[in-house]
C-alpha positions in Angstrom: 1.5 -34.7 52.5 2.5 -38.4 52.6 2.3 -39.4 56.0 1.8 -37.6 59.2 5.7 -37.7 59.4 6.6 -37.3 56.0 5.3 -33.7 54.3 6.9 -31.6 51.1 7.3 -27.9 50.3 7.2 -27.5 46.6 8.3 -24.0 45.5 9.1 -22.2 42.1 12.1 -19.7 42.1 12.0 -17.8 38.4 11.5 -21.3 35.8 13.1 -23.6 38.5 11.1 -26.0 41.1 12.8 -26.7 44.3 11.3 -29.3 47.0 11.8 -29.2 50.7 10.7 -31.4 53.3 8.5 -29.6 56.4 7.6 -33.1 58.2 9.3 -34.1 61.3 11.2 -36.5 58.9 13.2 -36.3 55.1 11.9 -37.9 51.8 14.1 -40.0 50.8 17.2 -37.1 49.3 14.6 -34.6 50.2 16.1 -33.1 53.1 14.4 -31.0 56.0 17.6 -28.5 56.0 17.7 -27.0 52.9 15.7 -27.0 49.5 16.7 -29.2 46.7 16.4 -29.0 42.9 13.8 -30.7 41.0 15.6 -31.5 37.9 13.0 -31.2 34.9 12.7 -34.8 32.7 9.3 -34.0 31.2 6.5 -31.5 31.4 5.4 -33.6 34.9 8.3 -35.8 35.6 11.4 -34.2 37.7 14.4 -36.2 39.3 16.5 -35.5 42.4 20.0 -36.0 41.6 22.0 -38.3 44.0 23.6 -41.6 44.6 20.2 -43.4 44.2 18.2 -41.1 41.6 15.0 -39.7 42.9 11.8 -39.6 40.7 8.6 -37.2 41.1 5.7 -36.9 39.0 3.2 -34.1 39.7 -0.4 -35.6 38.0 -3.5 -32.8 37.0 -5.7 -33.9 40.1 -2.5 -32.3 42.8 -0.7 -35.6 43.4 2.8 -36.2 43.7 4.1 -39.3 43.4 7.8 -40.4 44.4 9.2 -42.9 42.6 6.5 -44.1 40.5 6.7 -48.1 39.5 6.1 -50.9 42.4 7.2 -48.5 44.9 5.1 -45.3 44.7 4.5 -43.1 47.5 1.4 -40.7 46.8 0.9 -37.9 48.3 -1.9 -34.9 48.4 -1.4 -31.2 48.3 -2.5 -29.2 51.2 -3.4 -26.0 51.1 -1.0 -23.2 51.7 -1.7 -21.7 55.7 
């Protein structure tokens, strides 16, 4: 969750993640309608493919953060209802 308007699905599907967003709003290319890849770039790092390139980084403590560097957004995982 990054906001109150702003919340992620991340789901695995056999060895490939997909993300989804389940808030009233997108994340950035992460769309409400349907689930998108998350391109692997390292064992944490994944990319959204797309006119402007998406970057997520999962860390050990359940963060994901979008688009690390000066303009990070952090979110927290939730627990599954």
């Amino acid at each position: 969750m990054f906001s109150p308007l702003v919340s992620l699905r991340v789901t695995a599907t056999g060895s490939k993640l997909f993300a989804q967003a389940t808030g009233p709003r997108s994340a950035y290319a992460i769309g409400k309608d349907a689930a998108v890849e998350l391109q692997p770039v390292s064992a944490t790092d994944f990319m959204v493919a797309g006119r402007y390139p998406l970057t997520l980084s999962f860390d050990r403590s359940g963060r994901l953060v979008i688009n690390p560097g000066h303009w990070a957004q952090i979110g927290t995982r939730q627990s599954a209802p």
